[in-house]
Each structure stands twice: as structure tokens, then as C-alpha cells.
py3Dmol code that shows the C-alpha trace and the ligand (Angstrom):
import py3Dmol

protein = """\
ATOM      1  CA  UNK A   1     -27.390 -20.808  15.573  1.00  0.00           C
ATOM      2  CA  UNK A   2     -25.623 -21.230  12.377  1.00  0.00           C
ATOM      3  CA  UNK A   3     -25.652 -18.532   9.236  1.00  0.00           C
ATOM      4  CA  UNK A   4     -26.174 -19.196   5.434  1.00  0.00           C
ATOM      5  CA  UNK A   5     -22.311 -18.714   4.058  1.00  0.00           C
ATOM      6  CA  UNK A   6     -21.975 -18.858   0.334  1.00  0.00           C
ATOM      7  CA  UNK A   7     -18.357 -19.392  -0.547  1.00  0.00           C
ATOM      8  CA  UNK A   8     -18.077 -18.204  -4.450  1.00  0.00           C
ATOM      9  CA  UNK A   9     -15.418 -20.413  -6.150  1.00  0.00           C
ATOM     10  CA  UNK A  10     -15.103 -22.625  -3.313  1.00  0.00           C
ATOM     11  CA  UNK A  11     -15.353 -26.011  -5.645  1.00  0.00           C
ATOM     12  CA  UNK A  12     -11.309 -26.776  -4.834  1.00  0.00           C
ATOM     13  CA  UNK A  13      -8.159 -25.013  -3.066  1.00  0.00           C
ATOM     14  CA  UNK A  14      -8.727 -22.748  -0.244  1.00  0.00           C
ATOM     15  CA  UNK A  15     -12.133 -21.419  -1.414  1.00  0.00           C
ATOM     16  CA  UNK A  16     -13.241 -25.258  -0.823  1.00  0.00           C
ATOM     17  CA  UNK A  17     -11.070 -25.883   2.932  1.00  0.00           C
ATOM     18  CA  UNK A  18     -13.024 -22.075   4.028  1.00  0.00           C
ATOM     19  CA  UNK A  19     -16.624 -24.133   3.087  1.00  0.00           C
ATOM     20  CA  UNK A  20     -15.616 -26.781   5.280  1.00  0.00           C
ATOM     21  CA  UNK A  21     -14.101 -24.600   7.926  1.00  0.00           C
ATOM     22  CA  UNK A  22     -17.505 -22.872   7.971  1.00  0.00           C
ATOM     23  CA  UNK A  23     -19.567 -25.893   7.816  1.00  0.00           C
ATOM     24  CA  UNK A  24     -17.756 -27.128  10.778  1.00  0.00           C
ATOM     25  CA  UNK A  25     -18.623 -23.607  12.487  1.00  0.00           C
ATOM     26  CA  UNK A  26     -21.862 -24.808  12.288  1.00  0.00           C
ATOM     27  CA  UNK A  27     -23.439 -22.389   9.150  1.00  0.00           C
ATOM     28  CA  UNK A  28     -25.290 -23.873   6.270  1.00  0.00           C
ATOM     29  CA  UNK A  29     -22.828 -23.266   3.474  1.00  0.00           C
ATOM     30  CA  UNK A  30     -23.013 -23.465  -0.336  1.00  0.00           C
ATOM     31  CA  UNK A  31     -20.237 -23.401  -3.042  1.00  0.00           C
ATOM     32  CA  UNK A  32     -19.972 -22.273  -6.185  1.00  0.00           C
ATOM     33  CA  UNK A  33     -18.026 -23.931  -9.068  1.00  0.00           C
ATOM     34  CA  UNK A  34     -17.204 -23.087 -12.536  1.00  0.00           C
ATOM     35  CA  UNK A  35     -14.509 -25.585 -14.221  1.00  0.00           C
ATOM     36  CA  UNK A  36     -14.632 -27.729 -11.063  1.00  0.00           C
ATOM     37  CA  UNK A  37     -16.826 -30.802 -10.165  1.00  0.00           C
ATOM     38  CA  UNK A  38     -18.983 -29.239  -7.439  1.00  0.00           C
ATOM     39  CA  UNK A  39     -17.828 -30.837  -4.035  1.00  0.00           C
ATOM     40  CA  UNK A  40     -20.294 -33.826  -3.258  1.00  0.00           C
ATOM     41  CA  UNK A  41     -20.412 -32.940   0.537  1.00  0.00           C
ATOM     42  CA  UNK A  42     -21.597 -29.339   0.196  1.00  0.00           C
ATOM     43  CA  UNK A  43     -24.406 -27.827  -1.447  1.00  0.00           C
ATOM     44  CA  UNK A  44     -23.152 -26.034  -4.908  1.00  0.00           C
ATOM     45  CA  UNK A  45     -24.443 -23.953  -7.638  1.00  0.00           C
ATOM     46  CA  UNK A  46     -22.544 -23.219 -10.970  1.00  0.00           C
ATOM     47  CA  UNK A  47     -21.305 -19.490 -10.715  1.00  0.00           C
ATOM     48  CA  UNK A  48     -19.294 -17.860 -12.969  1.00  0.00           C
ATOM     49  CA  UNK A  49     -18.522 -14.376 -11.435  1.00  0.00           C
ATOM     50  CA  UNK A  50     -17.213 -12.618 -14.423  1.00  0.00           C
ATOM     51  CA  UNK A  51     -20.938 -12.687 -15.729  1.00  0.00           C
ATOM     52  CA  UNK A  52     -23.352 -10.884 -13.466  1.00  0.00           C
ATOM     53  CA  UNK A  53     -26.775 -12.759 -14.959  1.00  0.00           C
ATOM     54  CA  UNK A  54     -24.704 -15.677 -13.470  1.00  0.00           C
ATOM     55  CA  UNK A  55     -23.642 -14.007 -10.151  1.00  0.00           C
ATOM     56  CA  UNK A  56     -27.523 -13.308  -9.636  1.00  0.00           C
ATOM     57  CA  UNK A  57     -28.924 -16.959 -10.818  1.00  0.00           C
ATOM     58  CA  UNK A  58     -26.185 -18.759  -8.350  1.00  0.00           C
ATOM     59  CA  UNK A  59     -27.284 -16.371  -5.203  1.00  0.00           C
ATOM     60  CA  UNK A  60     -31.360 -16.580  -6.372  1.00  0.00           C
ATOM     61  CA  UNK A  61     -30.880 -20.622  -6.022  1.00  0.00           C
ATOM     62  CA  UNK A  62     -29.183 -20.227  -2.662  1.00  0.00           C
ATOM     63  CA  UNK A  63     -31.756 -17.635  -1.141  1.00  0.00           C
ATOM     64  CA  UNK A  64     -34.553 -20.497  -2.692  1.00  0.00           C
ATOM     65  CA  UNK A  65     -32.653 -23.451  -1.194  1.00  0.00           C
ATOM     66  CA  UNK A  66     -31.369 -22.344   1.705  1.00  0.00           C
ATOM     67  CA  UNK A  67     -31.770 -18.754   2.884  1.00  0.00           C
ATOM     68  CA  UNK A  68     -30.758 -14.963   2.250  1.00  0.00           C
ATOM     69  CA  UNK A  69     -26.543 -14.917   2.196  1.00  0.00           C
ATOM     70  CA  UNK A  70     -25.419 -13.633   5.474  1.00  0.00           C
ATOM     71  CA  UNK A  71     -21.968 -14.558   4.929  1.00  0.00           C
ATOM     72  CA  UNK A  72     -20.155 -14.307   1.461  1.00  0.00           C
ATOM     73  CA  UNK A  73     -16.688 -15.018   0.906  1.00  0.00           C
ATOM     74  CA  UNK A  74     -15.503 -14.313  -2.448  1.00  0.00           C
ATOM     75  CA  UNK A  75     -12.415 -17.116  -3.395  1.00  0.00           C
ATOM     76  CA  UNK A  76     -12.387 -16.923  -6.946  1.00  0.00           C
ATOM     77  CA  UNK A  77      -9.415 -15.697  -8.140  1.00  0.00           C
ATOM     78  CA  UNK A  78      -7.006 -16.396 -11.586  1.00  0.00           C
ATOM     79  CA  UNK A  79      -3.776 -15.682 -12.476  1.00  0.00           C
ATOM     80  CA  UNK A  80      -2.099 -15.037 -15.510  1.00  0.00           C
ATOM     81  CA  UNK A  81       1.455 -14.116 -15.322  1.00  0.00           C
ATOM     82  CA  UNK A  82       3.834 -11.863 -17.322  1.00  0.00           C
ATOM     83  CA  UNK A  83       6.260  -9.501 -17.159  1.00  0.00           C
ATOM     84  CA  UNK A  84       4.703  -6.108 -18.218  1.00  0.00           C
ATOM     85  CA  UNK A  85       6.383  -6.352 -21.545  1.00  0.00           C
ATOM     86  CA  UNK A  86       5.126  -9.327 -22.827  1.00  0.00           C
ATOM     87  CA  UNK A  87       1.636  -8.899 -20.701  1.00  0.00           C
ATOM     88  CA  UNK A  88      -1.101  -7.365 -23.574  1.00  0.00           C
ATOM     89  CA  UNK A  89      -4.606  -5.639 -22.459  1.00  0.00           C
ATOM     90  CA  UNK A  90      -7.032  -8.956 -22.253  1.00  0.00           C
ATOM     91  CA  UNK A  91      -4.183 -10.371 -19.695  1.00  0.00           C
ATOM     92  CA  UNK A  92      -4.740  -7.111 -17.716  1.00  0.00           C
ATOM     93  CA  UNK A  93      -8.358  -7.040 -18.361  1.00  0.00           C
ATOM     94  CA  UNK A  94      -9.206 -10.726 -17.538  1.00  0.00           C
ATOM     95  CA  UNK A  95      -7.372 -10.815 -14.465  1.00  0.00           C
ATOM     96  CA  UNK A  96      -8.968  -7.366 -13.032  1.00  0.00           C
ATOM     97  CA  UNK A  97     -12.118  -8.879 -14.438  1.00  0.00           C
ATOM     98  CA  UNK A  98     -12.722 -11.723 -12.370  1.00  0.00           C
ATOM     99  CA  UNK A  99     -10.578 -10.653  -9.176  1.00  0.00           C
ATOM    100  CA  UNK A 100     -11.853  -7.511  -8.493  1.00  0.00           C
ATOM    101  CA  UNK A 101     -15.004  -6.810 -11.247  1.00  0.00           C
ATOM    102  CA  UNK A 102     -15.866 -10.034  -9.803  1.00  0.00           C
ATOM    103  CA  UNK A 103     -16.152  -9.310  -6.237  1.00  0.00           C
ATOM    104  CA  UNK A 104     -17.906  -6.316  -6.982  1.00  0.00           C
ATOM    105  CA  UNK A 105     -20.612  -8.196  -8.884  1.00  0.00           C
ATOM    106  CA  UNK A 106     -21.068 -10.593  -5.914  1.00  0.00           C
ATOM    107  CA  UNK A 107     -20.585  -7.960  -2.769  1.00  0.00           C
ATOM    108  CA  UNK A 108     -23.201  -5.864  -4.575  1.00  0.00           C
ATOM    109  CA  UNK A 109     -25.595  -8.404  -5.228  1.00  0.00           C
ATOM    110  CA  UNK A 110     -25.216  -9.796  -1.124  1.00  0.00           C
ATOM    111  CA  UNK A 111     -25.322  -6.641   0.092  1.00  0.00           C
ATOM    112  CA  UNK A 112     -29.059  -6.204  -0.659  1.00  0.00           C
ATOM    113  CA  UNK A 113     -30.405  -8.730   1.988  1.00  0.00           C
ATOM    114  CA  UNK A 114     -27.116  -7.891   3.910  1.00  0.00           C
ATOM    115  CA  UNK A 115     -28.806  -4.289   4.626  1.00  0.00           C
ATOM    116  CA  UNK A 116     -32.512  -5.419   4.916  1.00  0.00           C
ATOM    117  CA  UNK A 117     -31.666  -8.278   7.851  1.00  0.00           C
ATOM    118  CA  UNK A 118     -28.934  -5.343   9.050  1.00  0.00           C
ATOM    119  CA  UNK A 119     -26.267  -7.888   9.542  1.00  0.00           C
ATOM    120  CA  UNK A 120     -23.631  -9.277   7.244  1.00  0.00           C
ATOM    121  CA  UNK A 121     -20.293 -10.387   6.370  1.00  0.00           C
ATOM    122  CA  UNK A 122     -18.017  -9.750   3.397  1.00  0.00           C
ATOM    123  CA  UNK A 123     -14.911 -11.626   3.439  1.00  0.00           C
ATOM    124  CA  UNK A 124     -12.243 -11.048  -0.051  1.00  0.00           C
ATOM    125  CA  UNK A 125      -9.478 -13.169  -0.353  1.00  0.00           C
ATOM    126  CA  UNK A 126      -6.512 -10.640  -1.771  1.00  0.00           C
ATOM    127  CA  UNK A 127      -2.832 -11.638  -1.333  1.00  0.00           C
ATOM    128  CA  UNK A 128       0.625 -11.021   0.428  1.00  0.00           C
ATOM    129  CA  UNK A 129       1.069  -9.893  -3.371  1.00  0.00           C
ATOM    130  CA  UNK A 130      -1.380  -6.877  -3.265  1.00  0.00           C
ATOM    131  CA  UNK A 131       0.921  -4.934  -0.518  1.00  0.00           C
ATOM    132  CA  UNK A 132       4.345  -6.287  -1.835  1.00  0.00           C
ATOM    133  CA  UNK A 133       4.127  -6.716  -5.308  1.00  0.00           C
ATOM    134  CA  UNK A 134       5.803  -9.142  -7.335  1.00  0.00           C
ATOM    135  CA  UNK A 135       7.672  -9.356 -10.713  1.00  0.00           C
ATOM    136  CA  UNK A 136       5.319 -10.983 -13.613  1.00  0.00           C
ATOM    137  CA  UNK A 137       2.178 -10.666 -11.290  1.00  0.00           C
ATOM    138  CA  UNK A 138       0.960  -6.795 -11.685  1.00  0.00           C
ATOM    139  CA  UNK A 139      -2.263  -7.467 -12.863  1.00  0.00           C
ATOM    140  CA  UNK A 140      -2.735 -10.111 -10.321  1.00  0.00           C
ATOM    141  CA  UNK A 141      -0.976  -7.532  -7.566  1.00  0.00           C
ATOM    142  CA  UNK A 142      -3.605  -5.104  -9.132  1.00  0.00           C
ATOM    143  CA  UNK A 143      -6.668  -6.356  -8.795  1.00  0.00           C
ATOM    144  CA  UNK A 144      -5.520  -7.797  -5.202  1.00  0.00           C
ATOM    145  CA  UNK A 145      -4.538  -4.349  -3.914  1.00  0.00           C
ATOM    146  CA  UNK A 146      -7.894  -3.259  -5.472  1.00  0.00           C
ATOM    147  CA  UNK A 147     -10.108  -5.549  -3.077  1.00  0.00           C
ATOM    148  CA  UNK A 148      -8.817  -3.390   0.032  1.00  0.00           C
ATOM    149  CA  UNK A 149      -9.849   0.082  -1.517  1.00  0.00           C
ATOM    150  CA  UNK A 150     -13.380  -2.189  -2.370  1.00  0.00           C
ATOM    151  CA  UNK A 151     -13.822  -3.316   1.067  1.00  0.00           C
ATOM    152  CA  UNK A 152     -12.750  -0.386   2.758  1.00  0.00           C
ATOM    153  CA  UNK A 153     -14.894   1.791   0.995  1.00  0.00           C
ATOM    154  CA  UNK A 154     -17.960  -0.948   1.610  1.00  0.00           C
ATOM    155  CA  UNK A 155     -16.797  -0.680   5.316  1.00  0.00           C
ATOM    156  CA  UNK A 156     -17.670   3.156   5.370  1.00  0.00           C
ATOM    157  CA  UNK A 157     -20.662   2.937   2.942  1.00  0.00           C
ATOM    158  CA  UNK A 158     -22.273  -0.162   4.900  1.00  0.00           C
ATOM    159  CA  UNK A 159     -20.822   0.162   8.138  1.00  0.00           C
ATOM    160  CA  UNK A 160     -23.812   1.918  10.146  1.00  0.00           C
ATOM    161  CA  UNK A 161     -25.905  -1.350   8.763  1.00  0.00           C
ATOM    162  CA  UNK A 162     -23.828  -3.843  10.698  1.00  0.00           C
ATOM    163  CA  UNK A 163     -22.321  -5.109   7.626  1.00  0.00           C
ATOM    164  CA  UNK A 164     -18.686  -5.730   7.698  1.00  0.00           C
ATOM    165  CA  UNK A 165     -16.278  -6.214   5.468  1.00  0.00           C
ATOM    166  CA  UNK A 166     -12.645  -7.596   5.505  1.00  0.00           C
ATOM    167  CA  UNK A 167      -9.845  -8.731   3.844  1.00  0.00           C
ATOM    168  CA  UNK A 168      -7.825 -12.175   4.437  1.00  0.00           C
ATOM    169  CA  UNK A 169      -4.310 -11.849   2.228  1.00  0.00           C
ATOM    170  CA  UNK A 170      -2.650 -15.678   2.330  1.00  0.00           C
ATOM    171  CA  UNK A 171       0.851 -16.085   1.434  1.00  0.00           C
ATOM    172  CA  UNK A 172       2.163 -18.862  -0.507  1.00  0.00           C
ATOM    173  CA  UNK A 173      -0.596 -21.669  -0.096  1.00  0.00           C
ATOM    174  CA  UNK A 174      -0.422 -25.003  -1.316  1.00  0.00           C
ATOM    175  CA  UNK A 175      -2.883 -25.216  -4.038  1.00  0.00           C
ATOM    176  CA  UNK A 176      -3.729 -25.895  -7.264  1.00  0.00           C
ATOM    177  CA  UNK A 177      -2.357 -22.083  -7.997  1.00  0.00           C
ATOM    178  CA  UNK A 178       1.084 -23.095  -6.979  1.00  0.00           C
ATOM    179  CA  UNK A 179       1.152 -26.606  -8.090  1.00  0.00           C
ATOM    180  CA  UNK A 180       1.758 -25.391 -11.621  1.00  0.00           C
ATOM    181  CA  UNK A 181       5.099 -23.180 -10.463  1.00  0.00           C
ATOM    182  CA  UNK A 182       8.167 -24.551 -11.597  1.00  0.00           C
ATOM    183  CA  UNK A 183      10.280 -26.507  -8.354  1.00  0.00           C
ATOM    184  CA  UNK A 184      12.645 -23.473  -8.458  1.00  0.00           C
ATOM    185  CA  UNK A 185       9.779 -20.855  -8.151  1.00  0.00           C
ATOM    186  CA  UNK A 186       8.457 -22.635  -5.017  1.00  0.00           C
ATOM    187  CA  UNK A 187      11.819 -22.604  -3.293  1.00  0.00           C
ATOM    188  CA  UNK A 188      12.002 -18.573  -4.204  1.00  0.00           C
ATOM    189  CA  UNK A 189       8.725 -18.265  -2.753  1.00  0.00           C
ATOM    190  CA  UNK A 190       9.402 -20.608   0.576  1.00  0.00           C
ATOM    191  CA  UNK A 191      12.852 -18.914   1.228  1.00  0.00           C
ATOM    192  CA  UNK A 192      10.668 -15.441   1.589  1.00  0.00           C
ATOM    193  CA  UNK A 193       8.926 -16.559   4.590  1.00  0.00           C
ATOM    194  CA  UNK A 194      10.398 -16.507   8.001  1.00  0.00           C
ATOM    195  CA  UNK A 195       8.308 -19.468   8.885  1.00  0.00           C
ATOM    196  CA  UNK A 196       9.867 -21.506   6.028  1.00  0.00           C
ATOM    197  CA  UNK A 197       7.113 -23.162   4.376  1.00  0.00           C
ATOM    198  CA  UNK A 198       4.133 -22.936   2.475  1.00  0.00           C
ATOM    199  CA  UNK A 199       0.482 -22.665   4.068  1.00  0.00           C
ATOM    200  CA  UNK A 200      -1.984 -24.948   3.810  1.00  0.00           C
ATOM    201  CA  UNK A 201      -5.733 -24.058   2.762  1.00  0.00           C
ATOM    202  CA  UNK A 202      -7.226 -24.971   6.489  1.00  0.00           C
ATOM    203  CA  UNK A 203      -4.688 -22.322   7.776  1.00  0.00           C
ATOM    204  CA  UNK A 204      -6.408 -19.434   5.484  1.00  0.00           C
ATOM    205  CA  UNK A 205      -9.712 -21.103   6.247  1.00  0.00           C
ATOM    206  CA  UNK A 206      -9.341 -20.399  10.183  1.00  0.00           C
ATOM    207  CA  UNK A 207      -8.997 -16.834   9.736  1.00  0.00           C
ATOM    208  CA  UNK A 208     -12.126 -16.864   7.464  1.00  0.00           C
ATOM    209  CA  UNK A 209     -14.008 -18.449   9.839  1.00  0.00           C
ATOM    210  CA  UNK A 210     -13.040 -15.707  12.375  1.00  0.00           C
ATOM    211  CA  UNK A 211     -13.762 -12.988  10.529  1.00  0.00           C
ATOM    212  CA  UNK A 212     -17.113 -14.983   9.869  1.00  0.00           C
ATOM    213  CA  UNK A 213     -18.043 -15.471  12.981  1.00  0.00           C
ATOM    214  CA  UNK A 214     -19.911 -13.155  15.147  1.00  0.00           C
ATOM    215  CA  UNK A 215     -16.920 -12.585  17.542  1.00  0.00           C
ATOM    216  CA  UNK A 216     -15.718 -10.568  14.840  1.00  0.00           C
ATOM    217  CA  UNK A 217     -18.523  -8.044  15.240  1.00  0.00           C
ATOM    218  CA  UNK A 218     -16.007  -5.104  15.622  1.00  0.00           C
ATOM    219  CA  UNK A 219     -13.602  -6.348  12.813  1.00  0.00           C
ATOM    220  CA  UNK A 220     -14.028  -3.967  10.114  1.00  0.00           C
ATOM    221  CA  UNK A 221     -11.803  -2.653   6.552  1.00  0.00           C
ATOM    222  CA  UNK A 222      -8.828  -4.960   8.131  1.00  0.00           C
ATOM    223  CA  UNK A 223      -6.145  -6.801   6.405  1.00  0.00           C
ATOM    224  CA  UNK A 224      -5.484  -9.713   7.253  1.00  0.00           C
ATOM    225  CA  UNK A 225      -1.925 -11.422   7.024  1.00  0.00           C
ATOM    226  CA  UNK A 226      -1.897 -15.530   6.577  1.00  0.00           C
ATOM    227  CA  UNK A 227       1.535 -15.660   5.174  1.00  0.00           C
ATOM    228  CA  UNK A 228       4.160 -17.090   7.663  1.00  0.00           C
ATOM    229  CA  UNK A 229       5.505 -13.552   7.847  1.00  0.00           C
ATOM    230  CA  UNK A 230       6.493 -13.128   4.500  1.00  0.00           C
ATOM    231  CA  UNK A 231       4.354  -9.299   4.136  1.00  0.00           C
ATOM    232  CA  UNK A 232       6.088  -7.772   7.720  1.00  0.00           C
ATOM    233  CA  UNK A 233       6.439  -4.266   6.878  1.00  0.00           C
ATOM    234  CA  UNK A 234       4.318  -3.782   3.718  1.00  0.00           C
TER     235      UNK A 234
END
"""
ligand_1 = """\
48
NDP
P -7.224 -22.392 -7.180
O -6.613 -22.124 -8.492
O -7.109 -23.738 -6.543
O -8.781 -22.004 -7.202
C -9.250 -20.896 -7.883
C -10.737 -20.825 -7.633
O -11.282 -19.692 -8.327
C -11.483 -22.064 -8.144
O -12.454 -22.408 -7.193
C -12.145 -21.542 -9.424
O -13.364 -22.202 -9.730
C -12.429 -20.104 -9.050
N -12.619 -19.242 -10.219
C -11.692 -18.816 -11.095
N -12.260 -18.043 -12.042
C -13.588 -17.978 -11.737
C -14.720 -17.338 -12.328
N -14.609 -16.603 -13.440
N -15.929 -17.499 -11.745
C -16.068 -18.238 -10.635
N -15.051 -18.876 -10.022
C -13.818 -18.753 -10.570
O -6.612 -21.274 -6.250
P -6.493 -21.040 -4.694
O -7.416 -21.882 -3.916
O -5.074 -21.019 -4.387
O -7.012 -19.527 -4.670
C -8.164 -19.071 -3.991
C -7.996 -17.568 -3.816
O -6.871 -17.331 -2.982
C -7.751 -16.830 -5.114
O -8.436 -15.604 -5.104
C -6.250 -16.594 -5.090
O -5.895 -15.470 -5.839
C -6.009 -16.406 -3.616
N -4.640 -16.617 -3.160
C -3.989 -17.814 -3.370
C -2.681 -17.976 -2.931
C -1.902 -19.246 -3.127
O -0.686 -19.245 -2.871
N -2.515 -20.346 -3.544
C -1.974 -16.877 -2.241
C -2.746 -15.692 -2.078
C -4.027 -15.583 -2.528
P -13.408 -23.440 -10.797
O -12.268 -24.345 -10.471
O -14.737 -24.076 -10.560
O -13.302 -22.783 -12.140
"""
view = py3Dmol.view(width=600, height=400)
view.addModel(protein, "pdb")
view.setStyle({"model": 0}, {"cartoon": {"style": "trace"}})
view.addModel(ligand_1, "xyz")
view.setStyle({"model": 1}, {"stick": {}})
view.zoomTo()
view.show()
């Protein structure tokens, strides 16, 4: 029997590719969108996760629509790149605020039917980035790396409730996020994996849907790797 899945900022890139992954799983899954036109296939609600009135409305319309969120992936996720130098304290701050402030406001409001029906899952999507680092990107890198301290420490605090939580970090992905790189930046990027070529969305999807899935039961506080082999060793 399926599970309710709620995919926050699944509206477009690999956020929207997990939705379908986990509709084809066989759970009844909503998105949520912000900028985005909602997806017309999949049930949405406007979500904007660096406002937690709005993290509570979007998950109150899925509980009344569909059902209490079993599954929550959290997708959402900006950049906004500079070297340190030139990067001021609302780049740092904006970044940190929806990547990892953000998951907190949406793992903490889940987790409260999560520990009543004593099953969940909590699936973050970090980054190859959070482990290796990367020049222009150390907010981004920050708030990535900060999602594995989140859900490991949610692993120990939730753990004993049959709530897990894990972390998926993609490498280069064709998306939206990479579409605006400059040709030059893509080839830097492609020539650091061993596999030679950028992911595609359905590839992150598949080990969403893993962790999802109730096969997973024993999966807890891991990373992991969807990045062609780009992180070995970090
Ligand atoms: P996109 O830029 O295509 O999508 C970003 C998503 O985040 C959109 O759905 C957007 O919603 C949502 N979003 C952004 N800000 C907010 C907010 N404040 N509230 C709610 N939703 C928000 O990127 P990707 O699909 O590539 O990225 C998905 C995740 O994967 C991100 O966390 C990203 O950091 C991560 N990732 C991506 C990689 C890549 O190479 N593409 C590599 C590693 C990790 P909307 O459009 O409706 O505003």
C-alpha cells in the first residue's frame, strides 16, 4: 500500500523527477512550488520554506487533502555564488536560510505525525559540494554540509520512533541549477567525474525512492553519493 510523500520544492528539476519516481512507487505524492507553475499531473500546494506560517499552511492542506506526511523529501535548494570576498552577509544568510533553516522548518513540522503513527521518512537533498567543497560556493557547501549534522542528529533524536532520516548528495545534475553555468564551467564540472557526464534528475530520483521505500527500514544518518564518482574519498 502506497504512503503520502510530500516533495517540498518539487515544482521542476530533480525535486519534480523524485515526485514522479515516487508516484510511480505507488505513494500519493504532493509538490510544493514557489516561483514555478505547480506540475499539472501531481497534486501541489504553494510553499515557500523560508517562511514557517507557509511551511505549516502547505503541510495543513496536504494532511486535509490527502493524509498525515509519511514521507518528506526536502528539494528546495538556491544558490548564490561568490568568492568569499565579494560574497556579503544576506548572500550567506539567504542561502543558509532556505537550505538548511529551511529543512529544519519542514523536518520539524513532519516530524509531529512522523512520531504519533511511529513511522517516517526524512529524505534532504545536500550535495557532492557539502563533503568537497568548492571555490565561489561556501555558503552553498555550508548549508549542504549542515543537512548531515541535521539529519544525523534527527537520526539519534527520532530513531527509537522508527523515523529515519537520510541524506541523498547528487553530483552535477542536469537542471535548471546548471543550465545557467557558463559552457566552460560545465566542462570543469564533467571532467571531475570518472563517469564523464552529468546526471540526470531520474538518476537522483531512484535513490530517493529507495531510501523512501520501506526496504530501507534499516537505512539511517547515511550519505548518499549520486555523483558518477566525482566525491570518492571525501
Ligand atoms: P532547480 O533550481 O531546478 O530547483 C530548485 C527548487 O528549489 C525549485 O523547485 C524551487 O521552487 C525550490 N525552491 C527554491 N527556493 C525555495 C523556497 N524558498 N521555498 C520553497 N522552494 C524553493 O534545482 P535542482 O533541481 O537542481 O535542485 C534540487 C536540489 O538538489 C537543490 O537542493 C540543489 O541544491 C540540489 N542539488 C542540485 C545539483 C545539480 O547539479 N543540479 C547537485 C547537487 C545538489 P520554485 O521553482 O517553485 O521556486
Amino acid at each position: 500500500m502506497g504512503r503520502t510523500a510530500l516533495v517540498v520544492g518539487g515544482a521542476r528539476g530533480i525535486g519534480l523527477a523524485t515526485a514522479h519516481e515516487l508516484v510511480k512507487d505507488g505513494h500519493r505524492v504532493a509538490v510544493t512550488y514557489r516561483d514555478s507553475a505547480p506540475p499539472p499531473d501531481i497534486f501541489a500546494v504553494r510553499c515557500d520554506v523560508a517562511d514557517t506560517a507557509s511551511v505549516d499552511e502547505a503541510f495543513a492542506r496536504v494532511e486535509r487533502e490527502l493524509s498525515a506526511v509519511e514521507i518528506v523529501v526536502v528539494a528546495a535548494g538556491v544558490t548564490r555564488d561568490k568568492l568569499l570576498m565579494r560574497m556579503n552577509d544576506e548572500d550567506f544568510a539567504d542561502v543558509l536560510d532556505t537550505n538548511l533553516t529551511g529543512a529544519f522548518r519542514v523536518a520539524k513540522r513532519a516530524s509531529r505525525a512522523m512520531v504519533r503513527a511511529r513511522w517516517g521518512r526524512l529524505i534532504f537533498i545536500s550535495s557532492a559540494v557539502a563533503l568537497r567543497g568548492e571555490a565561489g560556493q561556501a555558503n552553498y557547501a555550508a548549508s549542504k554540509a549542515g543537512l548531515i549534522g541535521f539529519a544525523r542528529s534527527l537520526t539519534r533524536e527520532l530513531g527509537s520512533r522508527n523515523i529515519t532520516a537520510n541524506v541523498v548528495a547528487p553530483g552535477y545534475t542536469e537542471t535548471d541549477m546548471t543550465a545557467s553555468l557558463t559552457e566552460d564551467q560545465r566542462e570543469h564540472m564533467r571532467s571531475q567525474v570518472p563517469l564523464g557526464r552529468a546526471a540526470q534528475p531520474e538518476e537522483i530520483a531512484a535513490a530517493v525512492s529507495y531510501v523512501a521505500s520501506d526496504r530501507a527500514g534499516y537505512v539511517s544518518g547515511a550519505i548518499i553519493p549520486v555523483d558518477g564518482g566525482a566525491g570518492m574519498g571525501h
